[in-house]
C-alpha positions as CSV (number, residue, x, y, z in Angstrom):
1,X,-62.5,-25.6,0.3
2,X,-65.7,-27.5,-0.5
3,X,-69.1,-26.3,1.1
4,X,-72.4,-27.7,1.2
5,X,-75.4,-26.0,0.4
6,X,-78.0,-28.2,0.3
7,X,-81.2,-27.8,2.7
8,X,-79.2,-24.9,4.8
9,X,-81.1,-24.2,8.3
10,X,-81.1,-20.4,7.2
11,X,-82.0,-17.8,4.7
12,X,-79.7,-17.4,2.7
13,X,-80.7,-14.7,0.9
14,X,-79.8,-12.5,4.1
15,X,-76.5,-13.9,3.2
16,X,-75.1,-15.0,0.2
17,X,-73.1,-18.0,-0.1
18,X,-70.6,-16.3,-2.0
19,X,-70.2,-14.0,0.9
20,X,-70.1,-16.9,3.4
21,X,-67.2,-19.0,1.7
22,X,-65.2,-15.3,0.9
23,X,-65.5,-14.8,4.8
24,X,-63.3,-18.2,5.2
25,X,-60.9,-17.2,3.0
26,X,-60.3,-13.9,4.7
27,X,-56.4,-14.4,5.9
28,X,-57.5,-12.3,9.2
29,X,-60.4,-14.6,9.4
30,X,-60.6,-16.4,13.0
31,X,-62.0,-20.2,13.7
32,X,-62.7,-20.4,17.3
33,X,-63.1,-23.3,19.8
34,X,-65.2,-26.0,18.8
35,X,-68.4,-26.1,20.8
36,X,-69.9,-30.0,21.7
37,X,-73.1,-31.1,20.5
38,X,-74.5,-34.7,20.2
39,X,-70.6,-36.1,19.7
40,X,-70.2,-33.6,16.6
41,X,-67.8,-30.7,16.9
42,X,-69.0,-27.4,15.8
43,X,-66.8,-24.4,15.1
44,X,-67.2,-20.5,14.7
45,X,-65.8,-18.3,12.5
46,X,-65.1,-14.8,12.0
47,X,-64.3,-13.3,8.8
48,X,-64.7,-10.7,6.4
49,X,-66.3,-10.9,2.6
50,X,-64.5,-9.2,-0.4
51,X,-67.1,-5.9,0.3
52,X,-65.8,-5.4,4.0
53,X,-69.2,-7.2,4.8
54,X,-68.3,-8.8,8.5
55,X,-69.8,-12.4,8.8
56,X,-70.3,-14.8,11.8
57,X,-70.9,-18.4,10.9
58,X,-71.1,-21.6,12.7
59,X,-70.4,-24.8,10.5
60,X,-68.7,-28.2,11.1
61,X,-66.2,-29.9,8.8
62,X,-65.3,-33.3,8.0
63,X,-61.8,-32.3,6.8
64,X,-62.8,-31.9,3.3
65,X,-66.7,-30.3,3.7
66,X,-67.9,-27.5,5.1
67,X,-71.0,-27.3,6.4
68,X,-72.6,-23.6,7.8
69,X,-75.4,-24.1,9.8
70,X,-75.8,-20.4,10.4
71,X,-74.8,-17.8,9.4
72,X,-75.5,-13.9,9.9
73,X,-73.5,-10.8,9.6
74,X,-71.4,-9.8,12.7
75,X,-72.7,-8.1,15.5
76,X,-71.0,-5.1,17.0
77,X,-69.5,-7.4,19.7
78,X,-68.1,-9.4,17.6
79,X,-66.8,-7.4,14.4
80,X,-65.0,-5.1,17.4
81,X,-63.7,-7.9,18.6
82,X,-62.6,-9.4,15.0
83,X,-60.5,-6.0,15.1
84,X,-58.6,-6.4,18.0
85,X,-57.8,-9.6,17.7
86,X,-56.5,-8.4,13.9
87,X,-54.5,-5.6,15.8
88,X,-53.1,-7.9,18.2
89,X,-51.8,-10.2,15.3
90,X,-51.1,-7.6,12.7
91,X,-49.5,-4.4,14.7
């Protein structure tokens, strides 16, 4: 997986890339529905970094880059439902 970090629309001090690209290799991490915008599909995803740190981001991908255009950590919302959907999966 190849990312690209150049001129990202975010602080990413808040969080780290390191974190970011562990959260897509989480194996209980979730990519949702793409969401339309100017003819360039958009995905989510839900994951978790190698701390337990719970991150949402929204990137596109060509099939070979990844591109995060935000990215923040999980709200309560959506690290609970991260777990259920986990549970649902992995009884």
């Amino acid at each position: 997986m190849e990312f690209d970090w150049l001129d990202v629309p975010f602080d990413l001090q808040k969080t780290a890339p390191k974190e970011i690209e562990e959260s897509f290799e989480d194996p209980f991490s979730f990519r949702l529905l793409p969401e339309s915008h100017d003819g360039e599909a958009r995905y989510f995803n839900l994951g978790k970094s190698l701390n337990d740190k719970g991150i949402f981001s929204l990137f596109w991908s060509d099939g070979k880059r990844y591109r995060v255009i935000l990215a923040r950590e999980m709200a309560p919302e959506e690290l609970s439902f991260y777990q259920r959907k986990n549970s649902e999966v992995n009884p």
